[in-house]
N, C-alpha and C positions, 0 to 999 in steps of 0.2 A: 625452110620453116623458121619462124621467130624466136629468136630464144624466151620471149616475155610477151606479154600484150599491154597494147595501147592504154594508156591512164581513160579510167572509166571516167564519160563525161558527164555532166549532172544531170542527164532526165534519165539516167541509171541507177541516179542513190533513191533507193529506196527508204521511204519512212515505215521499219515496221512496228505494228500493232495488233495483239491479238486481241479479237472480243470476246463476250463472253460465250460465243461458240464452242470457241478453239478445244477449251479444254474438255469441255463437255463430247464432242465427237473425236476426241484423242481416246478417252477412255472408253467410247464405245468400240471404235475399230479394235484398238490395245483387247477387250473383254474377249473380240470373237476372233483374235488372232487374224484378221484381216490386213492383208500387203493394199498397199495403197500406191499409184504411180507418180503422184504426188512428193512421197518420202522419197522411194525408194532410186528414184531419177533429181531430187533435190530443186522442186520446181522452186521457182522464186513466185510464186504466187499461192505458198501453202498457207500463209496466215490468214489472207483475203479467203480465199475460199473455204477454208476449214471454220472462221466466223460465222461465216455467212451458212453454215449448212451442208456446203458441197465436198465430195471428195472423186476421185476416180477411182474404183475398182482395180487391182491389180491381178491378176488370174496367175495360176499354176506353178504360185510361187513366187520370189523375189529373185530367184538367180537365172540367168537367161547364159544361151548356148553360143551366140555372137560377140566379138570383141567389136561391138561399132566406138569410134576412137572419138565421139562425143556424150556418149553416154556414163551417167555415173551406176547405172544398175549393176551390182556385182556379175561374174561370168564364170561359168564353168563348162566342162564337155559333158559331163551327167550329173545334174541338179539332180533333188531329190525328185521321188514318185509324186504327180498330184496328188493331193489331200482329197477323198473320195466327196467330205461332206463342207468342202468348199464354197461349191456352187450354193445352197442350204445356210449357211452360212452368212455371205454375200447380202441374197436375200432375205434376210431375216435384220442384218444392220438397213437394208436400203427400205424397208418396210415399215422397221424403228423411226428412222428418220425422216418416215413420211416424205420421200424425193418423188416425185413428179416427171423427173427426168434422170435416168438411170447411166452412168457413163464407164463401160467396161474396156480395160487392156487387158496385155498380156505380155511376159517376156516372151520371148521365142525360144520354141521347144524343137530345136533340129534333132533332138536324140528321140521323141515319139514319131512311132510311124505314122499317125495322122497331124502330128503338129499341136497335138492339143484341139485337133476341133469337135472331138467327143464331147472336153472338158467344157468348151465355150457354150455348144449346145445345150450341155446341162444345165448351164449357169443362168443362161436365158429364161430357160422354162421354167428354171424356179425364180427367178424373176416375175415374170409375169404371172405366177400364180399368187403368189405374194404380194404384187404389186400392178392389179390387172388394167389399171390405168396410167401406167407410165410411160413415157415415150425409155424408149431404147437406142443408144448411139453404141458401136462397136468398132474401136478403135484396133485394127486386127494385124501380124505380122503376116509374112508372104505366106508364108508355109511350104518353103521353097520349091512356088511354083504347082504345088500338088492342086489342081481344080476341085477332086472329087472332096478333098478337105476344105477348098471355100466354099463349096454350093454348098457344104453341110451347114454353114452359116447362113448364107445369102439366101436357103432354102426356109431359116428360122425368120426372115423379114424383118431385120431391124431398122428403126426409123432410119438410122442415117447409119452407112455403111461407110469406115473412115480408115484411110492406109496413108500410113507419111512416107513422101517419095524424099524426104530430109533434105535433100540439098540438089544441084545442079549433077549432072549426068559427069563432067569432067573430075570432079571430086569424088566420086565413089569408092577408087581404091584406095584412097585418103580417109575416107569420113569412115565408110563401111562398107570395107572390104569384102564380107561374105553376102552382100544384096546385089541385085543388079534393075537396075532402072528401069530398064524395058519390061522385065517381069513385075513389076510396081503398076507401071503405066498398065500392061495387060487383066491384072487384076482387079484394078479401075473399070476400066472397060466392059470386063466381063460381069460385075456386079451391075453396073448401070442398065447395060444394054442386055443382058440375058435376064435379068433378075428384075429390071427397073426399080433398084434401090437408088434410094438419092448417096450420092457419093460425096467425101469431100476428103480432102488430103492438106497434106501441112511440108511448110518448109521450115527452115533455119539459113538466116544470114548472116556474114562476117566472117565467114572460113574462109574469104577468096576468092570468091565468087564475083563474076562483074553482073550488072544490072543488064546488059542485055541476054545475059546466060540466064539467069530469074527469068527474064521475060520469056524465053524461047520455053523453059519447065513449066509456065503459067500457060502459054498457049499449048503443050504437050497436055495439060493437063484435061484444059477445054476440049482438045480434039478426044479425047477418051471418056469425055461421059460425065466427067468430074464439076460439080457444082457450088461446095464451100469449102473454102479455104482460109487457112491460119497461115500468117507468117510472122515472126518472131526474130529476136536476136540472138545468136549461139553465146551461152556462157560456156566460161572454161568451167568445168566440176573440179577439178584438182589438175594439179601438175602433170601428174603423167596419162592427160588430155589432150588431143590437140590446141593449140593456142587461139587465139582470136587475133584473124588478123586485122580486122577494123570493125568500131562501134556506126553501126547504120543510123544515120538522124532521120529524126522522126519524118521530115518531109521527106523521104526520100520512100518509106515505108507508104506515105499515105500515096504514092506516084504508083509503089506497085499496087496499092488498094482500087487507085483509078482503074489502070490496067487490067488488074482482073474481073471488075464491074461492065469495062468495055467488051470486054473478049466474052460474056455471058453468065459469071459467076452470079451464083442469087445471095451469098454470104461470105462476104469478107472479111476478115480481123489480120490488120495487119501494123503491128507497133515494137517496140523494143520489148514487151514483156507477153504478149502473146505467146501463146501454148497452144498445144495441139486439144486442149479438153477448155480450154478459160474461156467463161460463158458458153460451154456448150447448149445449154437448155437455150437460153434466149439467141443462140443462133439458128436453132434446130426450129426456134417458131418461125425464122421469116421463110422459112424453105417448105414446112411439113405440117400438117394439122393436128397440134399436138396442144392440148390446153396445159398454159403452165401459168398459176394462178400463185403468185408471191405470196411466200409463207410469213405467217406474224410472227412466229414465235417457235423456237427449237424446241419437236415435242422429249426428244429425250433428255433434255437437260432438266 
């Protein structure tokens, strides 16, 4: 492993700037106590999106029960109990905010017996009550493996059903130790092909990975049902993260975007600053019949 990473090359620097968004849906999340995955994973695309309107959802808390060794989400073996009126909550900011397209996570809860899929469920429904014209994307952890805990999701029918297989199969006890890849890929599978939700998954490059290890995870992913995909560049969150072992240029990104267009993908996003949620709405139209009609004007500011 590296002791340092590679000098960041310039279609890395970022110019930022907040608009007059930002501050306006800071104070709103801030008012109803809402975790966002945005903050609490230290996306490089919170200013952009926070202006513009969008945030993502964090469910069940900010502290998660996996040490994955790319992540800056805090981690503990017993987070607190979920917050009953969360889900309520949730909907009530995405309601505010008048979204059209609704984008929910979650850390992962290996200390509940169902994984938190009671909590997602509820989060849905009051969603949709709230907000009965939104599309729905749910970005969800394994819940190691347990099926009767994803059909409780896959059974609620969210527009786009979305699990990040994160990196190549070879890196797993590297990146994150306690997932396993084939259970990722089966998950896929089984929401597509039993459920007929539209699926899509996300990678992270630069940990080591060669381009035809990416390729062989892109055609893994198409053999399992899987239809959009993000891929992105891994930042380090802090030092005691794994390192970056090399900054992916941009054409090298748009090769695997060919690739995965070739192999049957309907939604591709794949650049140095792509995220598993960045433009979700407007990728979630070229896939699903979801009207997302561009907002003039932030109503809660």
């Amino acid at each position: 492993m590296k002791d340092h990473a590679p000098r960041k090359p310039e279609w890395l620097k970022q110019r930022l700037s907040a608009g007059e968004g930002f501050g306006a849906l800071q104070r709103l999340l801030s008012s109803k106590g809402i975790h966002t995955v945005c903050r609490s994973a230290k996306c490089p695309n919170l200013q952009e999106c926070w202006s513009e309107g969008t945030a993502t959802f964090l469910l069940l808390g900010n502290v998660c029960t996996r040490t994955c060794r790319f992540c800056a989400i805090d981690t503990a073996r017993s987070p607190a109990a979920p917050e009953s009126d969360e889900p309520e909550r949730i909907a009530a900011a995405a309601r505010t905010m008048a979204l059209q397209f609704v984008v929910l996570t979650s850390v992962t809860r290996d200390d509940l017996p169902d994984g938190g899929a009671a909590h997602w469920v509820e989060t849905i429904r009051a969603i949709r009550n709230a907000c009965p014209r939104a599309g729905i994307e749910c970005l969800i952890p394994d819940f190691a493996g347990n099926e009767a805990a994803l059909d409780q999701i896959c059974r609620e029918r969210p527009d786009v059903l979305n699990h990040n297989i994160e990196t190549v199969p070879r890196l797993y006890e590297k990146v994150r130790p306690e997932a396993r890849y084939h259970r990722s890929l089966d998950l896929l599978r089984r929401a597509a092909s039993v459920f007929g939700l539209t699926t899509k998954s996300g990678m992270m490059v630069g940990m080591g990975e060669s381009f035809e290890e990416v390729g062989e995870a892109i055609q893994d992913l198409a053999n399992h049902g899987c239809r959009m995909l993000t891929i992105g560049q891994y930042l380090q969150p802090s030092t005691r993260h794994i390192p970056v072992e090399r900054y992916i240029p941009p054409e090298e990104f748009a090769r695997y975007r060919d690739l995965a267009l070739s192999l049957g993908f309907s939604s591709v996003q794949s650049g140095p600053f792509v995220r598993s949620s960045y433009h979700a709405a407007s990728s979630s139209a070229e896939c699903i019949p979801v009207s997302l009609n561009p907002q003039s004007s932030l109503p809660w500011s």
